[in-house]
C-alpha positions as CSV (number, residue, x, y, z in Angstrom):
1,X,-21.1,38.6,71.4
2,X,-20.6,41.2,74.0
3,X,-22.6,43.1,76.1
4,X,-23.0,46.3,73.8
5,X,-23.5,43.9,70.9
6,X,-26.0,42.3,72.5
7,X,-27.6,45.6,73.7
8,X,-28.1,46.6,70.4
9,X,-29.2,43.6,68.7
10,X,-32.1,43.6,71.8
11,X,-33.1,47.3,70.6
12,X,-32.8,46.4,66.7
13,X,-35.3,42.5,67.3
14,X,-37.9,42.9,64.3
15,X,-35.7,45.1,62.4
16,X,-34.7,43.9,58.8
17,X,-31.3,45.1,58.0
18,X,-31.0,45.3,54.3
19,X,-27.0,44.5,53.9
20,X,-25.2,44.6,50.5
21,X,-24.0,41.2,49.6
22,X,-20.4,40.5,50.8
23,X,-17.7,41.3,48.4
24,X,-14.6,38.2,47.7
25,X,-11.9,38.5,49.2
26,X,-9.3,40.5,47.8
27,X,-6.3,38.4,46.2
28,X,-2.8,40.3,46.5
29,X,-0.2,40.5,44.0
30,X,2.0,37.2,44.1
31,X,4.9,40.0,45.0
32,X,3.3,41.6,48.2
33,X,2.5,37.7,49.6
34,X,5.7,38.1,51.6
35,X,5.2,41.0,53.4
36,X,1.7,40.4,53.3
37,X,2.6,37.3,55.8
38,X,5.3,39.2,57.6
39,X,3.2,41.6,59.4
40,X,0.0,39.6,59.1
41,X,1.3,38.3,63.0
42,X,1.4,41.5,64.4
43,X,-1.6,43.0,62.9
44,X,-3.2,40.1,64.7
45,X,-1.7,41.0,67.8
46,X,-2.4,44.9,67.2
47,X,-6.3,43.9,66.4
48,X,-7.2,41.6,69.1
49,X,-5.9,44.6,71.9
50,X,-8.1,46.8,69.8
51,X,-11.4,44.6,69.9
52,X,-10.8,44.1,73.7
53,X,-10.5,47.8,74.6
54,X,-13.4,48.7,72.0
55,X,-15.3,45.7,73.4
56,X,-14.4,47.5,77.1
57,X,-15.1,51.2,76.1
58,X,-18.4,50.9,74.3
59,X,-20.2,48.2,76.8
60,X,-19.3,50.1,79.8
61,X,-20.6,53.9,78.9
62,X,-23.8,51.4,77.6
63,X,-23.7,49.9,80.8
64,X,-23.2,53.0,82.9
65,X,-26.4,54.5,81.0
66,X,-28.8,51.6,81.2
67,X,-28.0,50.9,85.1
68,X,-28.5,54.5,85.9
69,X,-32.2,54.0,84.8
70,X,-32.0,51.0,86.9
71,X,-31.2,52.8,89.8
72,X,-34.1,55.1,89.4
73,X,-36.4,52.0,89.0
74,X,-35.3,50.3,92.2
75,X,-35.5,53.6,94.1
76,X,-38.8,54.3,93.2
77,X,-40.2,50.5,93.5
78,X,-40.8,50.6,97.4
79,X,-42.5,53.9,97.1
80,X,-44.9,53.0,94.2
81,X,-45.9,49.4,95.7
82,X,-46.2,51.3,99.4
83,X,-43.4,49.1,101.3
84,X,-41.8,52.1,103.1
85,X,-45.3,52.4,104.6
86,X,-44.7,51.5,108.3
87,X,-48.4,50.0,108.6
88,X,-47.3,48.0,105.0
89,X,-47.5,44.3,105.4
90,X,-44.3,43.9,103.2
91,X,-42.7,46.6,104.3
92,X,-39.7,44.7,105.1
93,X,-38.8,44.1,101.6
94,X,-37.9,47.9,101.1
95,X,-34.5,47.0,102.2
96,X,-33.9,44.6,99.9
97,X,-34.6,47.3,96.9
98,X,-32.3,49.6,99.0
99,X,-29.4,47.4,99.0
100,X,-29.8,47.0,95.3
101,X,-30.0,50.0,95.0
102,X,-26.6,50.7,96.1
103,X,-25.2,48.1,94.6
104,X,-26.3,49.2,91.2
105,X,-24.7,52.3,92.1
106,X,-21.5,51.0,93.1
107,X,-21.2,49.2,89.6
108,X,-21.7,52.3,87.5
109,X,-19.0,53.9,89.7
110,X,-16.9,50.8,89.4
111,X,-17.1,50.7,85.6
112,X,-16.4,54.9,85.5
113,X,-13.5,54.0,87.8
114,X,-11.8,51.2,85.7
115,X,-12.6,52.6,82.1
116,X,-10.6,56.1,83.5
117,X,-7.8,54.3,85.1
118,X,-7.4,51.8,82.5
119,X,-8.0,54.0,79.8
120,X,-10.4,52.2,77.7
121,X,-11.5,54.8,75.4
122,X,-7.3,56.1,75.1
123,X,-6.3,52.4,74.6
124,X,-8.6,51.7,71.9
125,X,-7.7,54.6,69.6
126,X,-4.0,54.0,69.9
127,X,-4.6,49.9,69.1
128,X,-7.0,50.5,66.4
129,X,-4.7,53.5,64.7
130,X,-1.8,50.7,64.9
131,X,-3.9,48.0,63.7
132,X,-5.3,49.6,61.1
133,X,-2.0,51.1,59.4
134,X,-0.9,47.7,60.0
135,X,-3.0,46.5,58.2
136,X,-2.7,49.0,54.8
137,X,1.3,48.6,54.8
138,X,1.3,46.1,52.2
139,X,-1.0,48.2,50.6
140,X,1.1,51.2,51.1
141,X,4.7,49.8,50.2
142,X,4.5,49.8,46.3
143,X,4.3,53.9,47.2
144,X,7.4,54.2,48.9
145,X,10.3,54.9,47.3
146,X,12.8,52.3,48.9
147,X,15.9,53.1,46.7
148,X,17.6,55.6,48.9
149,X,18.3,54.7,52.7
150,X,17.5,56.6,55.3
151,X,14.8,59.3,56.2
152,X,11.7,58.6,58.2
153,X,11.6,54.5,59.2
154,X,7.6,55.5,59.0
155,X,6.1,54.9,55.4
156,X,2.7,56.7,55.8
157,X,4.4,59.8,56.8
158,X,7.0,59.7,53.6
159,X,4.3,59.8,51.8
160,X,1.4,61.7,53.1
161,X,1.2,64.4,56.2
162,X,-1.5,61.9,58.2
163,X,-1.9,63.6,61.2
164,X,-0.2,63.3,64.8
165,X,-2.1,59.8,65.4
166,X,-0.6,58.3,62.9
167,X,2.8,60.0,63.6
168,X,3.0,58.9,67.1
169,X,2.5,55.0,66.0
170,X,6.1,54.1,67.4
171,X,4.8,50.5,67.1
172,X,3.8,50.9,62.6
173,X,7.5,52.8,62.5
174,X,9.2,50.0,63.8
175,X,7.6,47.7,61.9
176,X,8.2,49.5,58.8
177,X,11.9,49.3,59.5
178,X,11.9,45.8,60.4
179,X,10.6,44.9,57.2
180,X,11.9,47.9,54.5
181,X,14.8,45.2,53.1
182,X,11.9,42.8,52.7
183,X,9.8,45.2,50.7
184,X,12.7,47.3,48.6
185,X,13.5,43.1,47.6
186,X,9.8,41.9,46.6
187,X,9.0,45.5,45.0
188,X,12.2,46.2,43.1
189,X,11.3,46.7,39.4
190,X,8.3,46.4,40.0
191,X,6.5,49.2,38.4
192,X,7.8,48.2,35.5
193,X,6.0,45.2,35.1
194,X,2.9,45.8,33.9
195,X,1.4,42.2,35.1
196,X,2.1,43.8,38.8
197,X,0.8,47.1,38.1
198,X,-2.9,45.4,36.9
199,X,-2.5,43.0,40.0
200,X,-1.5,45.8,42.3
201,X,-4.9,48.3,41.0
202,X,-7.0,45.2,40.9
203,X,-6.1,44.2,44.6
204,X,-6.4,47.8,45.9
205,X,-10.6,47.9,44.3
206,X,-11.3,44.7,46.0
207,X,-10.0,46.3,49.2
208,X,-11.6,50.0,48.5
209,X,-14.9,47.4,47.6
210,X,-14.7,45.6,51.3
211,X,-14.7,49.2,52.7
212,X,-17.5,50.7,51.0
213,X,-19.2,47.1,52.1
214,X,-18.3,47.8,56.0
215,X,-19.2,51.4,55.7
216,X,-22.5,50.6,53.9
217,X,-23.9,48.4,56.5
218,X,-22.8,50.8,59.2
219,X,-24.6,53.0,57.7
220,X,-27.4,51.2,57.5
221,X,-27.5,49.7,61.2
222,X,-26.7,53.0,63.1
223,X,-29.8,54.7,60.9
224,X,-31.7,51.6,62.2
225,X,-30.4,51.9,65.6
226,X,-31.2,55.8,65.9
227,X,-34.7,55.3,64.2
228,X,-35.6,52.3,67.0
229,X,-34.1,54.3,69.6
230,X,-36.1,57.7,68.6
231,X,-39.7,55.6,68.5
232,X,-38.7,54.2,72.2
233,X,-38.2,57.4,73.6
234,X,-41.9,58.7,71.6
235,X,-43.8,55.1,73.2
236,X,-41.6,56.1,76.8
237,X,-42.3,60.4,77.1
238,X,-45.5,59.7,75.5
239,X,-46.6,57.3,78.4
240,X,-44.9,59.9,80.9
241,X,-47.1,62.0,80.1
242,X,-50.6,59.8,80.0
243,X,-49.0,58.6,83.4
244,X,-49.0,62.8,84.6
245,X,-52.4,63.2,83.7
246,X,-53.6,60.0,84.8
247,X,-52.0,61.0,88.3
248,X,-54.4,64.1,88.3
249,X,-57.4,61.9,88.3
250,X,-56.0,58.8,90.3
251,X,-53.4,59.4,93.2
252,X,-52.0,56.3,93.3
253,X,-48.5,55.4,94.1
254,X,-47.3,53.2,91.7
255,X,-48.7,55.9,88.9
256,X,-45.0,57.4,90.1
257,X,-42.7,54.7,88.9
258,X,-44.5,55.9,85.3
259,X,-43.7,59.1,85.4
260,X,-39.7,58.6,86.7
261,X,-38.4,55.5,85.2
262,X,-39.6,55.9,82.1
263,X,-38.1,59.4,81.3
264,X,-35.2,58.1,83.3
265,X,-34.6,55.2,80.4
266,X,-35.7,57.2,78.2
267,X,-32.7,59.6,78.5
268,X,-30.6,56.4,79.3
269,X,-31.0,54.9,75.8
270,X,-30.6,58.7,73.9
271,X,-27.4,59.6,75.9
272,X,-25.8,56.3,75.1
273,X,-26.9,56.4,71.6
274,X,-25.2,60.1,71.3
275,X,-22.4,59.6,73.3
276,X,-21.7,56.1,70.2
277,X,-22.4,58.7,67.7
278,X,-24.8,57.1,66.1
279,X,-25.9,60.0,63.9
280,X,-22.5,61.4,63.0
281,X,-21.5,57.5,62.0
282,X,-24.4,57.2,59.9
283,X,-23.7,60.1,57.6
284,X,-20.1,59.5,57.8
285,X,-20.5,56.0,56.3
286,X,-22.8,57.0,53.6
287,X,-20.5,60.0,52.3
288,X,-17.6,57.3,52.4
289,X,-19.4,54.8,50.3
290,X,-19.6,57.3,48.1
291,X,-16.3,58.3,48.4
292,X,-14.6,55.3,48.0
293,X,-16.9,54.6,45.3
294,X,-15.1,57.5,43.3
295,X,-11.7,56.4,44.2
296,X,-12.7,52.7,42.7
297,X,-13.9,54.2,39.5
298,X,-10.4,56.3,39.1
299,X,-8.3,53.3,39.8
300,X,-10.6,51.5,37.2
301,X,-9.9,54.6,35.0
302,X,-6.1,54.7,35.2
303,X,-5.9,50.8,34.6
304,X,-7.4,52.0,30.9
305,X,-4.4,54.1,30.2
306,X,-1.6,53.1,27.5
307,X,0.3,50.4,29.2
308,X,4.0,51.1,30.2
309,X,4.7,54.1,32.4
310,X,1.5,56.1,31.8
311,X,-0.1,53.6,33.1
312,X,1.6,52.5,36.0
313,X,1.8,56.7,36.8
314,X,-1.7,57.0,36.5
315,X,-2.6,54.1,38.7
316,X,0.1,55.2,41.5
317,X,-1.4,58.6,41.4
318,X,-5.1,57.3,42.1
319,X,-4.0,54.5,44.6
320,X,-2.0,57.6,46.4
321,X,-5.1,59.5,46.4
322,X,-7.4,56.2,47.8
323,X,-4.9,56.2,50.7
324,X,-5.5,59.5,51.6
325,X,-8.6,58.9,51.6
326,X,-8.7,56.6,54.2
327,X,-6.3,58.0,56.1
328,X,-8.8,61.1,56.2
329,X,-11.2,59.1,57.0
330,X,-9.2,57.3,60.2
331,X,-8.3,61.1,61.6
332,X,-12.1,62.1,61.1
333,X,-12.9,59.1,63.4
334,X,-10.2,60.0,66.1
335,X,-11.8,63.4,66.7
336,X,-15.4,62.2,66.0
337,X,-14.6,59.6,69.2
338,X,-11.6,61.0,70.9
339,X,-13.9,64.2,72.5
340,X,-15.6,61.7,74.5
341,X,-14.6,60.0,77.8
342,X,-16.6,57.3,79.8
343,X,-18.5,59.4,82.4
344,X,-21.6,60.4,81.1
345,X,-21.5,63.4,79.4
């Protein structure tokens, strides 16, 4: 688990996430198990560098947030407990919160500094477009018309206009022309076999169904996350403000560290939450369970069609369309994440 994992996992403790059950695994047509295995190496690859700058990119703008609320806690520490006092007995210690102090400082502007140069946030859109189109190629290639050479070595973008992310995947066009012979041989003829065609429709539901599974519980835990996160910030401002009036009555230091380091984390945990977009990923995911939902039922639809080339027309229609779908979806998230950079904003 890493660190923004385990940051939200703290905030979500007595929370009882009601997930849907887990869906089987889809089984691919016996066709599509060779190029299936051919780029099952690279999507590897291509997913692994995603996690790592997702990993990166979300646990240090967490990070950055939460240690800024730090900061104001250990500045305000030797002034509420009356060690910068000269006549203080422990006076001494105030330079031990001061040097923390600046070394908390120095790590939110050491994580700012790396996430910009390295471009965490840059990185992990560019790995996670490739892995993900990686991953829907075998999905994809029963589309493509492989019978005359040439034109674009990119499948998605025979098919479909998807956007300048997915154009600029120099990594997905070259592994679509590494592997084109491979697919025009497993796929040739195969529309007309109807066995494929059923295989091909039932393979693409189970995948649509492990979608609307990941989408439904990240639905479900960002609503969790934002409800937790907005009765914090009552329980926090709502002490601020006890803390304000209870200053008016007794003037005692440490009545200060109330009244700054709450707000402080308090606007810690809401711009982190915002800047992960937790709302706007919570009624995202709900609209594409839905969504998807519709594209299973007209798949399930065209499979009841007279067998033959109705069929087999009708079901390459509606896969088309489920394709589009999530390559709508992909270009939503792009601009949902891509306006945000590390620093806080």
């Amino acid at each position: 688990m890493v660190l923004h994992q385990a940051i939200q996992r703290l905030l979500l403790i007595g929370v009882r996430l009601e997930a849907p059950p887990a869906v089987p695994a889809p089984q691919p047509p016996r066709r599509l198990l060779p190029l299936i295995d051919s780029v099952a190496g690279p999507h590897r690859t291509f997913d692994a560098r995603a996690m790592h700058f997702g990993h990166r990119y979300r646990s240090g703008f967490w990070c950055i947030y939460l240690l800024s609320a730090l900061a104001v806690l250990f500045a305000m520490l030797p002034l509420s407990l009356g060690w910068d006092e000269r006549d203080g007995g422990h006076h001494p210690f105030a330079g031990i919160w001061a040097i923390a102090e600046i070394g908390v400082i120095a790590a939110v502007s050491t994580i700012y500094w790396l996430g910009a140069r390295r471009d965490w946030q840059g990185e992990w859109l560019r790995t996670r477009t490739t892995a993900e189109l990686t991953w829907y190629l075998p999905l994809l290639a029963p589309l493509v018309d492989f019978s005359h050479a040439g034109g674009d070595a990119n499948w998605y973008t025979r098919l479909f206009d998807p956007g300048e992310h997915v154009e600029s995947a120099g990594e997905v066009a070259n592994l679509c022309a590494e592997n084109e012979a491979l697919a025009r041989e497993s796929l040739a003829g195969a529309w007309d076999d109807t066995h494929f065609v059923t295989e091909y429709a039932e393979w693409t539901i189970a995948i649509l169904e492990e979608q609307r599974h990941y989408h439904h519980r990240v639905a479900i835990k960002q609503h969790a996350l934002l409800h937790r996160v907005h009765s914090l910030n009552t329980w926090l401002f709502g002490l601020t403000a006890l803390g304000a009036l209870t200053h008016l009555l007794l003037h005692r230091l440490w009545l200060s560290l109330i009244t700054t380091f709450f707000p402080a984390l308090g606007a810690s945990l809401h711009g982190a939450l915002a800047q992960s977009e937790a709302y706007r990923l919570s009624v995202t995911s709900e609209r594409l369970v839905r969504e998807l939902q519709g594209a299973v039922e007209r798949i399930q639809t065209a499979l009841c069609a007279q067998a033959g080339a109705p069929m087999a027309a009708a079901v390459k229609a509606a896969i088309e369309d489920a394709l589009a779908l999530i390559l709508e979806e992909h270009q939503d998230w792009q601009m949902l994440v891509r306006p945000h950079r590390l620093p806080l904003a």
